[in-house]
Structures are given as C-alpha cells and as structure tokens.
C-alpha positions in Angstrom: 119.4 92.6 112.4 118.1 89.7 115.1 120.1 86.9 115.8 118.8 84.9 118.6 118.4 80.8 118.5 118.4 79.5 115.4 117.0 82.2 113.9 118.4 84.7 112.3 115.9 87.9 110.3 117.6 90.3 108.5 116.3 93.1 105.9 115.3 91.2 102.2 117.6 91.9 99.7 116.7 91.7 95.8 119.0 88.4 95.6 116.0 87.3 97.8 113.8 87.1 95.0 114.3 83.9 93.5 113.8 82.5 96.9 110.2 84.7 97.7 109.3 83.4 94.0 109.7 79.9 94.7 107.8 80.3 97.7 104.8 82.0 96.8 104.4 79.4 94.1 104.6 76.6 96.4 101.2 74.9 96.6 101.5 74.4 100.7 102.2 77.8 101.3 100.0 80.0 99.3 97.2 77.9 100.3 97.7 79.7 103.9 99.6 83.0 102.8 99.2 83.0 99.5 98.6 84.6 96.7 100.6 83.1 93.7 103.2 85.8 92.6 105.4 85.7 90.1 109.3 86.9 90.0 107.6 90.6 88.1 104.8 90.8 90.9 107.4 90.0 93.4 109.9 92.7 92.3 106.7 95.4 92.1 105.6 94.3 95.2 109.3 94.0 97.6 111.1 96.5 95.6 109.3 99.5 97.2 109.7 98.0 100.4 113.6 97.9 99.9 114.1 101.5 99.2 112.4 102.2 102.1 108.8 103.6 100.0 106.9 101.6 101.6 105.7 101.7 106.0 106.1 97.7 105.7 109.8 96.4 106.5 110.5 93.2 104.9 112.6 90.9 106.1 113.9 87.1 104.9 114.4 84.7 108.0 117.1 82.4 107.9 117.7 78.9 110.0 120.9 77.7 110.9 122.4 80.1 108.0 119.6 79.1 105.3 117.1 81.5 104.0 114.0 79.4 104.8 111.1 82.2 105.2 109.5 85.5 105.1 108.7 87.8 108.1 107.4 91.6 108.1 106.4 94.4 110.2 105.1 97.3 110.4 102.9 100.2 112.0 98.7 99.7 111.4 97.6 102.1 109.1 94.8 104.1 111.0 92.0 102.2 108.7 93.2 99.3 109.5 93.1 99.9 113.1 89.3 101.3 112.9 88.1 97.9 111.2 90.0 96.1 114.2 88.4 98.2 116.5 91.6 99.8 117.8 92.1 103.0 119.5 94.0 105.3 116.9 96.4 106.9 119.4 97.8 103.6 120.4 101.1 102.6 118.5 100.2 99.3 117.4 102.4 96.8 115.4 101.5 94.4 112.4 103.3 91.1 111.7 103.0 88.6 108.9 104.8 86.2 108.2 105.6 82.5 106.8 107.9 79.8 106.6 108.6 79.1 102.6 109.9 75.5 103.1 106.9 72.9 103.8 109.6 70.8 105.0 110.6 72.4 107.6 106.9 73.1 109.3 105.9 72.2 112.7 109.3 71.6 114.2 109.7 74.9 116.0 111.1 77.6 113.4 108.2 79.9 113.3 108.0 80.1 117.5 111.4 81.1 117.2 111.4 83.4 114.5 108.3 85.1 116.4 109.5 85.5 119.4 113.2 86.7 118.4 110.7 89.3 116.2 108.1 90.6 119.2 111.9 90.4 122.0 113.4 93.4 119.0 110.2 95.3 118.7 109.7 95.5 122.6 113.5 96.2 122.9 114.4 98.1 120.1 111.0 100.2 119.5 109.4 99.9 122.3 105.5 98.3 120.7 103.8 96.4 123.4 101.2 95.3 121.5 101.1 93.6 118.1 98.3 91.9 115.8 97.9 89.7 113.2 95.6 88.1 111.1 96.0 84.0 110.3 93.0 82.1 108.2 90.7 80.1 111.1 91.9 76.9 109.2 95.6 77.4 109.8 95.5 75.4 112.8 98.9 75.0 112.9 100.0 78.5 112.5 97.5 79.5 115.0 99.0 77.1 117.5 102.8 78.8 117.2 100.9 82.1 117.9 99.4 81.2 120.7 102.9 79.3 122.2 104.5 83.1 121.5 101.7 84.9 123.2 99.0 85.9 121.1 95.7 85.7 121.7 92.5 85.7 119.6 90.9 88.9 120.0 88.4 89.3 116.8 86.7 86.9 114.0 87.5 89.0 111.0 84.4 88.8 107.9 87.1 86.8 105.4 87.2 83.6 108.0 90.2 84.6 109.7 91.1 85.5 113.1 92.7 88.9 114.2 95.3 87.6 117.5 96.8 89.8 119.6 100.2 89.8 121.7 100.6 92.7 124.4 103.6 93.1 126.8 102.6 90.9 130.4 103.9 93.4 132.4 105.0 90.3 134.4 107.2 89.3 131.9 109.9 92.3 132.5 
C-alpha cells in the first residue's frame, strides 16, 4: 500500500495476529497504547476491520521487511469530532498508531511511518487535517509528532493531548 523509506504499511492480514498479540501484551507498549488483549480479543476486535465492517483501516507497518508495528486510520465519527470541538462538515482524519518492538524505539521508525502515512492521505484522499490523541506522559511519542507536524491543539479530560497536523499550504 505505502512504501517510502524504510517503511513499508500495508493492510493487516489475520497471519498478523500472533504478532498484534505479542504486542499488546508487551509491558512497554500497553503502558502507552495499551490495553492488554489477548489472541480472542484481538481476532473480535481486527477481524471486523479486515472484512472491511468496520470505518477503521488497519494496517501492520513493517521496517526493512519486518513487521515491527501497528498504524490505523480512519474518518472521525461526528461524536467524536463534537467532543474535539471540530466543525462536522470538515473531513477530518484519525491516526493511531504504535511501534510493537520496544527495541526499536526512539531511532526514527515512527517519524517515518507517520509521515509516509499523512504524504498517502494528502495524496491519495485528499485529508489535510488529521488528529490524534497520545497520553501527556508519552513524551517520546509526542516528540515524533511534533517532528511530522502535529501540533497540540486540546488537553483531553483522560490526561492526554488531542495534536493536530493540517496541510502548510507552503509545503505544496
């Protein structure tokens, strides 16, 4: 689907499992994306999303030919975008996302990943703004958001911050 740097994010596939299993059961990770899921919560949860009954589109994000994370977009549901304090005409873009090996944090993956991810859904679908949500302690994360763009926008009630990337007109 994207290919561009290391990076490569392509549409999760049930064989993905195992490897969204071991993840979301890694102390590290959940403490930031969390929550602990097993392999049944996982298949209830993805399998939807696979055959395409679900708005989110899952993907599995792969460095230099290994699947090492998770990313995922999709379109705000309307309630969502009245709690952020959105317009509801505006097409606006969700994006989570994570990187499932601890090992391979902080050296420039999830900038990548990000950025290859915002560069398809200005391209391909034309969303010039996209939001997401990261815990106020995830200084880390927050950082790699800020390098692709984002910007925080909104403290959100459950200590987290909304951030929010929108098309510099500049950058065309």
């Amino acid at each position: 689907m994207i290919h561009k740097y290391d990076v490569t994010i392509r549409i999760i596939r049930e064989s993905d499992f195992p490897y969204m299993a071991k993840w979301l059961n890694d102390d590290l990770v959940i403490e930031y994306y969390g929550p602990r899921l097993t392999l049944e919560q996982i298949i209830a949860k993805y399998g939807p999303r696979i055959n395409k009954e679900h708005y989110v589109m899952p993907c599995i994000v792969e460095y230099k030919e290994e699947s090492v994370g998770y990313i995922q977009y999709y379109k705000v549901p309307k309630e969502q975008l009245k709690i952020y304090g959105y317009p509801l005409k505006e097409p606006i873009y969700g994006i989570d996302q994570f990187i499932g090996r601890s090992d391979l944090w902080g050296k420039g993956i999830g900038t990548q990943m990000i950025s290859a991810l915002l560069e398809y859904l200005n391209s391909r679908l034309g969303i010039n703004t996209v939001v997401l949500d990261v815990k106020s302690n995830n200084l880390q994360a927050i950082k790699c958001y800020q390098k692709c763009g984002f910007r925080v926008v909104k403290e959100l009630e459950d200590s987290s911050l909304l951030m929010e990337w929108e098309l510099d007109s500049s950058r065309n």
